[in-house]
C-alpha positions in Angstrom: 98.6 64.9 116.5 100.8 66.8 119.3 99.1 66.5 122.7 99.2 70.5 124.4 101.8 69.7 126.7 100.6 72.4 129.3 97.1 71.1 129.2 99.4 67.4 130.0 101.2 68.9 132.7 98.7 70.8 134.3 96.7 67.2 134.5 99.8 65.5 136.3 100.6 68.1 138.1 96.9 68.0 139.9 97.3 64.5 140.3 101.0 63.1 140.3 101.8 59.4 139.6 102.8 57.5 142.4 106.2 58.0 143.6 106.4 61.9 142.2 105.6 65.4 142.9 104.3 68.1 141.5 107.2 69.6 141.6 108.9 66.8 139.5 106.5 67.2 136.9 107.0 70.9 136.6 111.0 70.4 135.9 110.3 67.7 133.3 111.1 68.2 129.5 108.1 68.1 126.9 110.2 65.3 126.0 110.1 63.4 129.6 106.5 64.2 130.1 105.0 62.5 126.7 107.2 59.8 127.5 105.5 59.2 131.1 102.1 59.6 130.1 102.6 57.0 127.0 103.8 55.0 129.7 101.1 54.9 132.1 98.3 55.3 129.2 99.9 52.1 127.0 98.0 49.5 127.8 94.9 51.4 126.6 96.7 51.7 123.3 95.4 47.7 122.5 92.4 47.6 124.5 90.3 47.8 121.0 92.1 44.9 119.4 90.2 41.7 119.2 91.7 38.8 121.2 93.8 41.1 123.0 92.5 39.9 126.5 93.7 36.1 126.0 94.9 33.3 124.3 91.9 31.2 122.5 91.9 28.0 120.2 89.4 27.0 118.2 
């Protein structure tokens, strides 16, 4: 499934990660931009996975 990368960088541009602009985000390839927002999204990737918020023995 291919995100729609203007509805992506429309949603970054409104509200730019720390240490960027909007202006940054508007000069970044399609490329660049799904690599950022995998970035800042992945650690919702394994939020679903069971035991994924410790270590437990049983």
């Amino acid at each position: 499934m291919k995100p729609n990368i203007e509805e992506l960088r429309k949603k970054y541009m409104d509200n730019p990660p720390e240490g960027m602009t909007s202006k940054d985000i508007r000069r970044m390839s399609e490329e660049e931009l799904l690599d950022m927002d995998y970035f800042l999204n992945e650690d919702d990737l394994f939020a679903d996975e069971a035991g994924a918020e410790g270590f437990y023995i049983f």
